[in-house]
C-alpha positions in Angstrom: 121.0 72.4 89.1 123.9 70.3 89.2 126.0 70.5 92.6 129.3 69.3 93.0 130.3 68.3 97.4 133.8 69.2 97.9 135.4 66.7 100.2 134.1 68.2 103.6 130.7 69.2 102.5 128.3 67.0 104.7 126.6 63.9 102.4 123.2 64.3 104.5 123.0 68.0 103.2 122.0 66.0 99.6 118.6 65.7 101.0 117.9 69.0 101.7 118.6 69.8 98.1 115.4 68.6 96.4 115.2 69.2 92.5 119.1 69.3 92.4 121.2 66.8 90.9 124.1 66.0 93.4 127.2 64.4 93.2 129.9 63.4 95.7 133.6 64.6 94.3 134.9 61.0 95.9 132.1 59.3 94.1 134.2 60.5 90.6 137.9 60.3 91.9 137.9 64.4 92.0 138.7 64.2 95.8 142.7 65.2 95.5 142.4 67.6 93.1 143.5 71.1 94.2 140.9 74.0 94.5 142.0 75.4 90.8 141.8 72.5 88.9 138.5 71.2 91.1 137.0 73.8 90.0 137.6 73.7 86.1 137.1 70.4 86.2 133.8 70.8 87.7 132.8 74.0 85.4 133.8 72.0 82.4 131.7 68.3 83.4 128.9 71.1 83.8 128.6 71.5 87.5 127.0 74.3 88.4 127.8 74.9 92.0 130.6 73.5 94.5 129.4 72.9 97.5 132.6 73.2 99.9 133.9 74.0 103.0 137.1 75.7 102.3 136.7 79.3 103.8 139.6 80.2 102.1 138.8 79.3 98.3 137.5 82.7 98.2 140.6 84.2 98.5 142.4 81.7 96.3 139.9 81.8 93.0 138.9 84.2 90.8 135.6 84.0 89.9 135.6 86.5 87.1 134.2 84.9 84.3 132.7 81.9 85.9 130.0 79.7 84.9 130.0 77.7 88.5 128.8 79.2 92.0 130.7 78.6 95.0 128.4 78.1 98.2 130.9 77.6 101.1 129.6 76.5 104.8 131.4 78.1 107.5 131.3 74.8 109.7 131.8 71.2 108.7 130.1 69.3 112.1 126.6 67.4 110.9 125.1 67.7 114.1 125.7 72.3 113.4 125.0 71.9 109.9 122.0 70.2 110.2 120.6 72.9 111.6 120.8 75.1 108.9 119.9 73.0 106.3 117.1 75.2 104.6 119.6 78.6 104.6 121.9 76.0 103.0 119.4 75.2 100.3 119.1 78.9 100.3 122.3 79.6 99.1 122.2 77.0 96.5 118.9 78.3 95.2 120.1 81.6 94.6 123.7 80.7 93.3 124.0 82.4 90.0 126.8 81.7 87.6 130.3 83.3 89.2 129.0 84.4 92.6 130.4 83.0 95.9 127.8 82.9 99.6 129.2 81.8 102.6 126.6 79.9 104.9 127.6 81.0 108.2 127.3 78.1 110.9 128.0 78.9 114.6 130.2 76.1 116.2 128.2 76.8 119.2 124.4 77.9 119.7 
């Protein structure tokens, strides 16, 4: 699968993602571009999931029709994140084409 890290998505997380292709949205000068057009941008290159940590894409996309999968983490901090790193890949595993999980990543333990 090819993944697409929004801005605050965690780089280490690429790891965890065996089998997928990933790429970094600063790696292809897509770091300033609004949810919206990140989005198309991403669904047309071929992307086939964003990886972000906006809680509130949800609310500002509609996902009707969609050929990318939005997997959102709850929490940005590596050393929370890292924790969950196999629910993560979870998520990504099962992203189908349109649907949205949230990762939900306590900022304490």
């Amino acid at each position: 699968m090819r993944i697409l890290f929004d801005n605050g998505a965690p780089k280490p997380i690429a790891r965890s993602l065996t089998g997928h292709m990933v790429t970094f949205a600063r790696q292809i000068g897509w770091h300033e571009l609004a949810n919206g057009d990140l989005i198309r941008q991403a669904e047309a290159a071929g992307f086939e999931v964003l990886l972000s940590t906006d809680r509130n894409i949800r609310y500002q996309q509609n996902l009707t029709g969609r050929k990318i999968a939005l997997v959102i983490l709850s929490n940005q901090q590596w050393p929370r994140v890292r924790l969950h790193l196999e629910r993560i890949a979870a998520a990504v595993n099962a992203a189908t084409p349109g649907s949205f999980a949230e990762v939900d990543i306590p900022y304490e333990s």
